[in-house]
C-alpha positions as CSV (number, residue, x, y, z in Angstrom):
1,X,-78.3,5.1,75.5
2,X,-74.5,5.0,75.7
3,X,-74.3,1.7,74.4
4,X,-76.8,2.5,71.2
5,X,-75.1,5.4,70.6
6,X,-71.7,3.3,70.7
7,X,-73.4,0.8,68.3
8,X,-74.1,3.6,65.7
9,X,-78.2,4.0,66.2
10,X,-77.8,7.9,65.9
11,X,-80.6,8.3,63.9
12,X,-83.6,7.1,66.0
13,X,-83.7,6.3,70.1
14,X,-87.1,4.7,71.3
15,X,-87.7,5.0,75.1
16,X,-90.4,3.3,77.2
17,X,-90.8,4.9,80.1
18,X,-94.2,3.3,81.2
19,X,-95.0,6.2,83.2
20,X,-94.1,9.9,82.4
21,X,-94.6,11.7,85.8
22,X,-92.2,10.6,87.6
23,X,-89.5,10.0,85.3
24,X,-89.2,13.5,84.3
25,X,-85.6,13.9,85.0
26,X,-84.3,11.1,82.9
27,X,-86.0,11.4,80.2
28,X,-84.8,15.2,80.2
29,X,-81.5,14.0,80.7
30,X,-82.4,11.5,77.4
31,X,-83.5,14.0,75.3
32,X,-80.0,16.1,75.8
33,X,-78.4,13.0,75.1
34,X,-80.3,12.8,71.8
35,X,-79.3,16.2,71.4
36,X,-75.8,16.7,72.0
37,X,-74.5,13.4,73.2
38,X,-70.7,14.2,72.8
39,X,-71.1,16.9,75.5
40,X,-73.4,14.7,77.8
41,X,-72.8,11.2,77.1
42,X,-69.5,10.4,78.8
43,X,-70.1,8.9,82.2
44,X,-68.1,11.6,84.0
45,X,-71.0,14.1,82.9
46,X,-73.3,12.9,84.4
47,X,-73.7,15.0,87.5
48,X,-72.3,18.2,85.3
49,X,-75.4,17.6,83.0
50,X,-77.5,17.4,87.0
51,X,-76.6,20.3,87.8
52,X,-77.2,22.4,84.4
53,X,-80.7,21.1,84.8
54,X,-81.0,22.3,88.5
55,X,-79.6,25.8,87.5
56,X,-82.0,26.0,84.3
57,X,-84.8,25.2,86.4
58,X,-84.2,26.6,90.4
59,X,-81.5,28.8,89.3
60,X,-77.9,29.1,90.2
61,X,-78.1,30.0,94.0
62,X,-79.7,26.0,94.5
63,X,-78.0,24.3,91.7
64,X,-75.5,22.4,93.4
65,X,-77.3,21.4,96.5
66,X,-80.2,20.3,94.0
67,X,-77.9,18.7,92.0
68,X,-76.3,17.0,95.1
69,X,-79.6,16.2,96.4
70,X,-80.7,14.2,93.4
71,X,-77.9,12.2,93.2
72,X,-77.6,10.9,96.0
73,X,-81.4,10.1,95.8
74,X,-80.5,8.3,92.4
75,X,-78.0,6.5,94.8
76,X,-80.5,5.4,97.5
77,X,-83.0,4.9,95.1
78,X,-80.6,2.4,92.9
79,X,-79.7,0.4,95.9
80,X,-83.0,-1.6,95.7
81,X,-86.1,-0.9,93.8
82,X,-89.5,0.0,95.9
83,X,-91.3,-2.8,94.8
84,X,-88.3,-5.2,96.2
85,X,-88.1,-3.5,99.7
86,X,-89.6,-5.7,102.2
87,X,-89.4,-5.5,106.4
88,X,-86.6,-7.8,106.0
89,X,-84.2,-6.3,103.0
90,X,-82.2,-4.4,105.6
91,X,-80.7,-6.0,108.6
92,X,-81.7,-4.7,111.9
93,X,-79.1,-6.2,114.1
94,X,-75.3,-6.3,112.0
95,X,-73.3,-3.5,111.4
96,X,-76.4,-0.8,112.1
97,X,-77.4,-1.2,108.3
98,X,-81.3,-0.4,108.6
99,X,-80.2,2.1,111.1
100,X,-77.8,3.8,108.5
101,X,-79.9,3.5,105.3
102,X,-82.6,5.2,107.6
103,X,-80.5,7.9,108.6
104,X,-79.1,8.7,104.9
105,X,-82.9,8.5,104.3
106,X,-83.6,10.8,106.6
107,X,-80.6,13.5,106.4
108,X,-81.6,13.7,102.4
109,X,-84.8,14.2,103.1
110,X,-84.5,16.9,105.5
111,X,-82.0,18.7,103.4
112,X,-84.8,18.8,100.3
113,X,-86.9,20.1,102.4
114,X,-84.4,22.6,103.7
115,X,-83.9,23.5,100.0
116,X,-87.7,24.2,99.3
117,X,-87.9,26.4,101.8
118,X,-85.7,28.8,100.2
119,X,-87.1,28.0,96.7
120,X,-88.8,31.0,95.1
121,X,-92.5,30.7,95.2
122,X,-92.7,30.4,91.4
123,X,-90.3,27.0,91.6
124,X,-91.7,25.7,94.4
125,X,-94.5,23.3,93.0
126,X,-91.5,22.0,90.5
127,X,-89.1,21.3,93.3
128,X,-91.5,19.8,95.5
129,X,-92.2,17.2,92.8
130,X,-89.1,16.5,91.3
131,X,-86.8,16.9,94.1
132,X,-88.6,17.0,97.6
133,X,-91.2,14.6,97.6
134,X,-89.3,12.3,95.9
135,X,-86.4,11.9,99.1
136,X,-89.7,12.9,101.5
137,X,-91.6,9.6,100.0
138,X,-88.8,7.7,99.8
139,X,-87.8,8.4,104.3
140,X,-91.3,7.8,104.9
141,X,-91.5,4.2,102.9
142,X,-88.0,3.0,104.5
143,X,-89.1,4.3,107.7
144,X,-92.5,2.0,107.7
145,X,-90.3,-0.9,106.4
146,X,-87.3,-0.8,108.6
147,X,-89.2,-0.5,111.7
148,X,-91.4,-3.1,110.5
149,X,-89.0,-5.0,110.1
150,X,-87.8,-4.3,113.6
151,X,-91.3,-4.5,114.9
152,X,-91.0,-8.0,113.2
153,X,-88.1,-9.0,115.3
154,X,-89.0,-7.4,118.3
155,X,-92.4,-9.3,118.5
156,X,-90.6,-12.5,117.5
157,X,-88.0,-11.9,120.9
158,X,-91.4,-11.1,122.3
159,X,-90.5,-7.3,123.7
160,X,-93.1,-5.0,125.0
161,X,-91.3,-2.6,123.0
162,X,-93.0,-4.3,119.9
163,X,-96.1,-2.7,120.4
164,X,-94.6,0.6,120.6
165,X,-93.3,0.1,117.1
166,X,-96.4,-1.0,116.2
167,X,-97.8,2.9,116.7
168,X,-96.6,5.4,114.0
169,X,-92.2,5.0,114.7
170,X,-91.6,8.6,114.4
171,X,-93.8,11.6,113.3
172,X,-92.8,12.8,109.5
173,X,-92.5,16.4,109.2
């Protein structure tokens, strides 16, 4: 939108978003651009404008965590679309890279759900949709391809230890 905005198309933005529901947040964030774009627009707002939302909509008290929290799922998220995750993507051997992309997985996931704990009953169903079960569903579908992916190579080296990854890896809470 920064770019159209740069190019002087200030009097109408079309979006397609394909599918509303899950897109929520950036399309909110959209619509404030449309709004006031010389308060949001610059790139260094970004997270500012993240955390307004979070206080409008779970209040103050869990506005930065929130805000902190959807971030860095915006950050995971960006580093390879679901559709493009495969058993393979990450590498299970070098540099512990499946290991650490599971474990940022995991620690974000865990901290939403530490978050909607303390969530007022009232916010709850919004923050489980827009915040928790995003970094929940996101854990769960690196976890079933990383250890796929090591079940993968583990059968390949022919371990026994292959058909214990072959059994649900780790119990989700």
């Amino acid at each position: 939108m920064s770019l159209a905005y740069e190019r002087h198309a200030r009097q109408i933005w079309i979006v397609n978003v394909g599918d509303l529901k899950p897109l929520e947040i950036p399309i909110d964030y959209f619509m404030s651009l449309a709004y006031d774009y010389d308060t949001w627009g610059p790139i260094d707002k970004v997270f500012e404008w993240t955390k307004a939302w979070a206080t409008r909509e779970f209040g103050e008290q869990f506005a930065q965590e929130t805000a902190e929290i959807v971030d860095l799922y915006g950050t995971y998220v960006g580093r390879r679309k679901y559709e493009l995750v495969q058993p393979d993507s990450y590498n299970t051997i070098n540099y512990r890279e499946a290991d650490t992309i599971l474990a940022e997985w995991k620690a974000l996931s865990e901290r939403a759900n530490a978050v909607y704990k303390k969530v007022p009953q009232g916010t709850k169903p919004a923050f489980f949709e827009l915040v928790s079960h995003p970094a929940k569903a996101g854990y769960i579908f690196h976890d079933v391809m990383i250890n796929s992916g090591r079940n993968n190579l583990y059968a390949h080296q022919r371990r026994n230890s292959a058909n214990q990854l072959a059994q649900c890896h780790e119990e989700v809470q």
